[in-house]
C-alpha positions in Angstrom: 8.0 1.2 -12.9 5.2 -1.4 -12.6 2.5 -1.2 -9.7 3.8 -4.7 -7.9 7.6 -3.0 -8.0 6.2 0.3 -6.6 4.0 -1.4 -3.7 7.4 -3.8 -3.3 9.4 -0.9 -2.3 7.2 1.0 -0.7 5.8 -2.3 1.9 9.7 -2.8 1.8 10.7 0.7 3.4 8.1 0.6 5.6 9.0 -2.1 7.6 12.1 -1.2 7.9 11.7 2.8 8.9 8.9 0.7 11.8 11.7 -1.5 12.8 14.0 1.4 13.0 11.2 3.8 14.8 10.2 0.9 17.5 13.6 -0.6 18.4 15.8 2.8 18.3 13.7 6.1 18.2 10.8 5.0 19.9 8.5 7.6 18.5 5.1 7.5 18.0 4.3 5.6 14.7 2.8 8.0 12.4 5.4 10.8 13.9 8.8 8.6 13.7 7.8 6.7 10.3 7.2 10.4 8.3 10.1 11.8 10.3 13.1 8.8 9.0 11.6 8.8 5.7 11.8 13.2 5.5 15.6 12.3 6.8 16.5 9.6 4.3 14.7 11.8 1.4 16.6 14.5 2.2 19.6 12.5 2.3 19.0 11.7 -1.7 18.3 15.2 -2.4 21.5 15.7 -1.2 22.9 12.9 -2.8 21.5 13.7 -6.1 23.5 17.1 -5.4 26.4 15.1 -5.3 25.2 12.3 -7.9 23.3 13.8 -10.5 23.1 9.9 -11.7 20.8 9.5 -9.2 18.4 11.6 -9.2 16.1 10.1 -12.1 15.8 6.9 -10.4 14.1 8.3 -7.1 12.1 10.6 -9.6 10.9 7.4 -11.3 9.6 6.1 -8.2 7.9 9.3 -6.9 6.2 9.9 -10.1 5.2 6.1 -10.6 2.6 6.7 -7.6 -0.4 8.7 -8.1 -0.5 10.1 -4.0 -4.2 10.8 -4.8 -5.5 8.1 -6.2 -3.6 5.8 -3.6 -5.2 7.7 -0.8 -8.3 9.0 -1.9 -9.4 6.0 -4.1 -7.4 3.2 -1.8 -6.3 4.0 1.8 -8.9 6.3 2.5 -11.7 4.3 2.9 -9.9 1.4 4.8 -8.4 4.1 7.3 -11.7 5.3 8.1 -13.8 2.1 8.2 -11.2 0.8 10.4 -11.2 3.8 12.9 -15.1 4.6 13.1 -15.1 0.3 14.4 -13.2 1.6 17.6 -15.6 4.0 18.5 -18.3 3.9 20.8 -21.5 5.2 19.3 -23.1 5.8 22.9 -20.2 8.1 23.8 -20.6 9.9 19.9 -23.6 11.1 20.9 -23.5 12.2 24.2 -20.5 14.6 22.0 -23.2 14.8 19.0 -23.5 18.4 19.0 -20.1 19.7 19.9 -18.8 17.2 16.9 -21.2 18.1 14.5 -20.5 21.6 14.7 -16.9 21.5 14.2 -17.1 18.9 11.7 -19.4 20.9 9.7 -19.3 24.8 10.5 -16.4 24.9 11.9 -14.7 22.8 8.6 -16.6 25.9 6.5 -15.5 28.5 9.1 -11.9 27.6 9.2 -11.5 27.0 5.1 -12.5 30.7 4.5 -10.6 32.1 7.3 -7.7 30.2 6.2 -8.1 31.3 2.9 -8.7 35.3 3.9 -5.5 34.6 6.0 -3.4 33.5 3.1 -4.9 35.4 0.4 -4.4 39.0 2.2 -0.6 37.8 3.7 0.9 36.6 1.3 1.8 39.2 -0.9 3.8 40.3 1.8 6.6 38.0 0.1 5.6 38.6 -3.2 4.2 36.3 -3.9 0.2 36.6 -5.0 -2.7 33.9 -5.1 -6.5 34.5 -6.7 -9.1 34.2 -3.3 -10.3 31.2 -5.0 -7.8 29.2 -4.6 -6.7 30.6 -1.6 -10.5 28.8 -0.3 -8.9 25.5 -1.9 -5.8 25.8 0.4 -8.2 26.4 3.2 -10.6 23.8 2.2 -8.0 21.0 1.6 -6.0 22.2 5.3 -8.5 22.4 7.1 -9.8 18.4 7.8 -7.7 17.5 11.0 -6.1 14.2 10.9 -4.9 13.2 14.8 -4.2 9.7 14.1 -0.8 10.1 15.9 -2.4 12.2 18.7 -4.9 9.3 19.5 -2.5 7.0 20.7 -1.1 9.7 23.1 -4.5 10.3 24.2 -4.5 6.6 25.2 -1.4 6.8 26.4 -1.8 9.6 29.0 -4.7 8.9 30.1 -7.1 11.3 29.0 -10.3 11.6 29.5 -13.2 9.5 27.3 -15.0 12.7 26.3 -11.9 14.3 25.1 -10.8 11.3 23.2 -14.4 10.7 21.0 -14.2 14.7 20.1 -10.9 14.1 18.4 -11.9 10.8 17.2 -15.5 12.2 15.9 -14.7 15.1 14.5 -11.6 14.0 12.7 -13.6 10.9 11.2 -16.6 13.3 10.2 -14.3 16.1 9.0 -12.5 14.1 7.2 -15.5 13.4 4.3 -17.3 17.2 4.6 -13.7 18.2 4.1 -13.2 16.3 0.5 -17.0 17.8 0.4 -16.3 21.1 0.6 -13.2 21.3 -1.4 -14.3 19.0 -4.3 -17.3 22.2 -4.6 -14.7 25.1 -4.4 -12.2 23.5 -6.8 -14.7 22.9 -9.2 -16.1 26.8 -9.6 -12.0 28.3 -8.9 -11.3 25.7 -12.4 -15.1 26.7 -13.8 -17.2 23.3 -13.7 -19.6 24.4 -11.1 -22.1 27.0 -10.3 -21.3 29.1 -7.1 -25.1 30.0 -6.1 -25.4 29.0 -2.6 -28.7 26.9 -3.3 -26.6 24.6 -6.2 -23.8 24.4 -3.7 -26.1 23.4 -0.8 -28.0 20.9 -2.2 -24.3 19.8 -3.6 -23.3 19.5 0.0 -26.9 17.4 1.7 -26.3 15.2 -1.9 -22.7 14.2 -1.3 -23.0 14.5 2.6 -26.4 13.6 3.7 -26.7 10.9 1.2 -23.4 9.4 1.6 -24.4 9.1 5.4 -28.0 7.2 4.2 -25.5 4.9 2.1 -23.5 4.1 4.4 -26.1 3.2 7.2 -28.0 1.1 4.5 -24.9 -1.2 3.3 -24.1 -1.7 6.5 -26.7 -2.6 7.9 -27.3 -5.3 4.9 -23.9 -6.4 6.2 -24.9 -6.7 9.5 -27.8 -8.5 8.8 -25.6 -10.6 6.7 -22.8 -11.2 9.5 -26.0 -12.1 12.2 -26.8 -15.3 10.3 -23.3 -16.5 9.9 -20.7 -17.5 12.6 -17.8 -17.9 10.7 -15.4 -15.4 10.8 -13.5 -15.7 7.6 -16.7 -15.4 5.8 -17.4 -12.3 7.6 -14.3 -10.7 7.5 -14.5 -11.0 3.8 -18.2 -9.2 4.0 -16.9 -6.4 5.9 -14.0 -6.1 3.1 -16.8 -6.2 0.6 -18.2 -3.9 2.5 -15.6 -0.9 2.2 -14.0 -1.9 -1.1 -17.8 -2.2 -3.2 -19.4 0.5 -1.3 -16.8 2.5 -1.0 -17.2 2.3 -5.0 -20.6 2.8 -5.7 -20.6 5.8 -2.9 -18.3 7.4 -6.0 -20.5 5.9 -8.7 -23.2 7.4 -7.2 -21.8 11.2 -6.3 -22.0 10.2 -2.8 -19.2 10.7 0.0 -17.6 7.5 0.4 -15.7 8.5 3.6 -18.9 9.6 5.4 -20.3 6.5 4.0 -17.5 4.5 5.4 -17.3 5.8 8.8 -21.5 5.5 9.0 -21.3 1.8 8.1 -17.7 1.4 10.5 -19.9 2.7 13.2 -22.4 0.9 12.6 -20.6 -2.7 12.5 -18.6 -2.0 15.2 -20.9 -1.1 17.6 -24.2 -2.9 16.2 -22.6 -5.5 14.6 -20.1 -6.5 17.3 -22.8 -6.7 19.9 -25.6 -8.2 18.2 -23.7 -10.4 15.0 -20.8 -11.4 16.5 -19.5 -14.4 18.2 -16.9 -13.6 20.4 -14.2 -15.4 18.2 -15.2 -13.7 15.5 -15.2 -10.8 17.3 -11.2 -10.7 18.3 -10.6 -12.4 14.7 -12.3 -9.2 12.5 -11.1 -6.3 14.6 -7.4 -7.7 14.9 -7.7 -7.9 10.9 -8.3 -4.7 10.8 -6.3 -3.2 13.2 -3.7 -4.9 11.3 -4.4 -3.5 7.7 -4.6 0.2 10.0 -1.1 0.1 11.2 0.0 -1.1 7.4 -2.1 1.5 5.5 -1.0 4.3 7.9 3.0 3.0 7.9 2.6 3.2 4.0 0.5 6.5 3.7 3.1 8.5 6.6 6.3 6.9 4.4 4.6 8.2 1.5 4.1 11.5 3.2 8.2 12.1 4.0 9.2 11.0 0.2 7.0 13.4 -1.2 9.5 16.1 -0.2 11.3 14.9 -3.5 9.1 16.3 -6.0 8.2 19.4 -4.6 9.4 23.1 -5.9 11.1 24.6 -2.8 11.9 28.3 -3.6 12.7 30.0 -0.8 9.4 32.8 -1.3 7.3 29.1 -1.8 9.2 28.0 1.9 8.2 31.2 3.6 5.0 31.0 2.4 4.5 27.4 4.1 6.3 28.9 7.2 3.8 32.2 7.5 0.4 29.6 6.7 1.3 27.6 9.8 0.2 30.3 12.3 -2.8 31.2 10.0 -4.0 27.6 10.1 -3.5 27.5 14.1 -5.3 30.7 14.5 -8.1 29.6 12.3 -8.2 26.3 14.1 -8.3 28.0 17.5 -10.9 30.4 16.9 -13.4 27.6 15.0 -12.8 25.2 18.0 -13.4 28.0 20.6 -16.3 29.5 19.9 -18.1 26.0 19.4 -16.8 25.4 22.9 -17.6 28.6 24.4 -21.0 28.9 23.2 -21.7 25.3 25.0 -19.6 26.0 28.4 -23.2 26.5 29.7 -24.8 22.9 28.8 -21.7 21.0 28.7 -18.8 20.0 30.8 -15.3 20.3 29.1 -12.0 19.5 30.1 -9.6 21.8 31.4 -7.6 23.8 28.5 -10.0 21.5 25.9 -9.9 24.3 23.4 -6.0 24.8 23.3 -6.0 20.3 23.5 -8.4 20.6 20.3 -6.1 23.3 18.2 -2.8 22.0 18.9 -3.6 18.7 18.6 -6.0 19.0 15.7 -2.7 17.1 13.1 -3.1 18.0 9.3 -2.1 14.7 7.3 -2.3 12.7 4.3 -5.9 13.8 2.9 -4.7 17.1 2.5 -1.8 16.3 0.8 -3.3 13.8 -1.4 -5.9 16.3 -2.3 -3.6 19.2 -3.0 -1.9 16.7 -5.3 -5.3 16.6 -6.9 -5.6 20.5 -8.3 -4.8 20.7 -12.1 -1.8 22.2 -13.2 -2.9 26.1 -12.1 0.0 29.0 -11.8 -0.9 28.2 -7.8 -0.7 24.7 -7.7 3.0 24.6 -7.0 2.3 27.1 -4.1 -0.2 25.6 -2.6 1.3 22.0 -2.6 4.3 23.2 -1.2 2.8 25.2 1.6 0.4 22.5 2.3 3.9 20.2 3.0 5.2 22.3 5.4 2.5 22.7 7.3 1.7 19.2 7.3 5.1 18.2 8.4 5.2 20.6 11.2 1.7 19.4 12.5 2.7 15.8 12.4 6.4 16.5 13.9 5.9 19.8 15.8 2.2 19.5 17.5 2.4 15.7 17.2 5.5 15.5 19.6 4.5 18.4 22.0 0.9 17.7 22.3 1.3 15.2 25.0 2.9 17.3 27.8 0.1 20.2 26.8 -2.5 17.4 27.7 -0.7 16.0 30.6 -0.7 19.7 31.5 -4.3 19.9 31.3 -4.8 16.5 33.5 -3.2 17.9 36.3 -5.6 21.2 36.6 -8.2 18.3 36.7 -6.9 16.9 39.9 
C-alpha cells in the first residue's frame, strides 16, 4: 500500500472516530479517539475470526506504517514544538528545579526501578527477560505523556504551578527519555560502551547540545520573524524551523525533541512578544494548534490499531497487567521524593504527588520506540506489555484523573 493511500485512510478514520468522540461520547480527545479505534480494531480481530478473508487486508495496512519512523522522525517534533509555544517561560522557571529533577533524575531513577521491578517479577509467570532489556522497557515507559490530562487541568481549574510541572516535565522528559533509552538499547544489542564516563558525555552531547541547537535556530528565526510582518512568510519560517532543524538535530547526534521544545519556547514566548504583530500573532499559533489536534488525532488512532499486530499470549497479557502497578510505584516514588525533599523551599498543591503519578499518561513515544528494538527473543514481550500499559494510562488514569484533581482543589479551599 502506497504512502498517499495509507495517510488517506488514516486522516480518513480520524475524522470520523473525532466526529463520533465530540458529537456522541464526548470524551476527551486523545482518550475517546484511542478508545473507538481499540473498539473497532477489536471488532476486525473478531471479524477476521469469523472472516479469515479479511484479515490480510488490515494486516497490509498495519504493516504499511512504520509507527516509529511516523512518530519519532514526523509527529514528534511538530507535537512538541507546538506544545513548548503554549507555555510560559516565566512560570517554567519559577518550576525550574522541581522540573529538572524529574525530567532528568527522576526519568533515570524510574527506568531502573522499572526495570528491577520487571526483571525480578516476572518470572513469576514464567516468563524470563535479561536486566538489560528489562532497563529498555523502563527507559522507553518511563517519559510521561499527559497530553489528555492537560486539557482536564484546564478544564478544572487547576492551579498554574501544577499545570507547567506537567507541561515541563512531560516536554523535557520526553527528549532525555529517547536519550536515555537510545544509550541502553545500544549496549543490551552491543553498539555502545557502558562506562559511565562514555555514557555521560553521550547524554551532555545528545542533551546539552541539543538544548544549545535548539536555542540557536531559534533564535536565528526570531531574528528572522522581527524583521518581517507577514505572517504567511513567518509561519513558513517557523515550519522551516521544526522540519530543517529538527533534521540536522539528527544529522548532527543531537536530541531533536529537546531541540524542538528549546526553540518552541523560545518563539513562543520571545518571539510572540518581541516579533510578532498581533495578526500574526492569532494567525501562527492557530496554525499550529491546528496541525496539534491533527497530529495527536492521527498518532492516538494509530495507537488503538496497533492492537492488531501485537502477540497476545495470555503469559505476554499478564505480564502487561503485573508492569502497570510497577510503573505507578516507580512513578510515585521518583515524583515524591523530588517533592518531599523541596516541601521546605516550595509551595505545592495539596495531594501534588498523587496529581503527578496518576496523571503522569504513558503515550505514543513509548510505543513508537518499543516498535524500534530489533527483532530480540524480548521484543514481543516488551511491545506487548508496553501496549497494555499504555492503554490503561490513557483510558484508566486519563478518565479518573479529573475527579482526583478536583479532589485535591477542594482541600485547597
Amino acid at each position: 500500500m502506497d504512502i498517499l493511500n495509507t495517510a488517506a485512510i488514516l486522516v480518513t478514520l480520524s475524522a470520523i472516530f473525532m466526529y463520533i468522540n465530540v458529537k456522541y461520547v464526548k470524551l476527551p480527545n486523545a482518550i475517546g479517539l484511542m478508545l473507538i479505534a481499540l473498539i473497532m480494531s477489536l471488532g476486525l480481530l473478531v471479524s477476521g475470526l469469523l472472516f479469515p478473508s479479511l484479515v490480510p487486508h488490515y494486516e497490509l495496512l498495519i504493516h504499511s506504517i512504520d509507527f516509529n519512523k511516523a512518530l519519532m522522525s514526523g509527529m514528534l517534533s511538530f507535537l512538541l514544538f507546538a506544545g513548548a509555544l503554549h507555555v510560559n517561560i516565566d512560570d517554567l522557571l519559577e518550576q525550574k528545579w522541581i522540573i529538572t529533577i524529574m525530567a532528568t533524575l527522576g526519568v533515570v531513577g524510574s527506568t531502573f526501578l522499572i526495570g528491577g521491578g520487571v526483571y525480578n517479577l516476572l518470572p513469576m509467570l514464567g516468563l524470563e527477560i535479561p536486566f538489560i532489556f528489562a532497563l529498555v522497557f523502563g527507559a522507553l515507559i518511563s517519559p510521561t505523556d499527559p497530553i489528555a490530562v492537560i486539557g482536564i487541568l484546564k478544564q478544572v481549574g487547576a492551579p498554574k504551578s501544577l499545570e507547567t510541572k506537567m507541561a515541563g516535565e512531560s516536554l523535557f522528559n520526553d527528549g532525555v527519555g529517547v536519550v536515555v533509552f537510545s544509550v541502553i538499547l545500544g549496549i543490551a544489542m552491543g553498539h555502545g560502551d557502558a562506562s559511565f564516563s562514555h555514557i555521560s558525555l553521550l547524554f551532555l552531547e545528545e542533551a546539552v547540545g541539543g538544548a544549545f541547537f535548539g536555542g540557536t535556530i531559534g533564535w536565528i528565526v526570531y531574528r528572522l520573524l522581527k524583521s518581517i510582518d507577514h505572517y504567511e512568510v513567518e509561519i513558513l519560517l517557523t515550519l522551516a524551523l521544526v522540519l530543517g532543524g529538527y533534521s540536522l538535530a539528527s544529522y548532527f547526534h543531537l536530541s531533536g525533541p529537546i531541540a524542538m521544545v528549546v526553540a518552541g519556547l523560545l518563539i513562543g514566548n520571545q518571539g510572540k512578544a518581541f516579533a510578532m504583530s498581533e495578526n500574526t500573532h492569532t494567525q501562527l499559533f492557530s496554525f499550529w494548534d491546528l496541525i496539534d489536534e491533527f497530529l495527536n488525532s492521527v498518532l492516538f488512532v494509530l495507537i488503538g490499531l496497533e492492537v492488531l499486530i501485537l502477540t497476545l499470549t495470555s503469559q505476554y497479557i499478564f505480564a502487561g497487567l503485573l508492569a502497570i502497578p510497577i510503573v505507578l510505584f516507580s512513578r510515585g516514588v521518583c515524583v515524591g521524593i523530588p517533592v518531599n525533599l523541596m516541601k521546605s523551599v516550595h509551595t505545592f498543591t495539596p495531594h501534588v504527588v498523587k496529581i503527578l503519578t496518576w496523571g503522569g499518561l504513558r503515550g505514543g513515544i513509548s510505543v513508537a520506540l518499543a516498535l524500534s528494538i530489533p527483532e530480540t527473543e524480548s521484543r514481543d514481550l516488551i511491545i506487548v506489555m508496553t501496549y497494555i500499559v499504555v492503554v490503561f494510562s490513557i483510558v484508566v488514569q486519563g478518565l479518573t484523573v479529573k475527579p482526583l484533581i478536583q479532589y485535591a482543589l477542594k482541600e485547597n479551599v
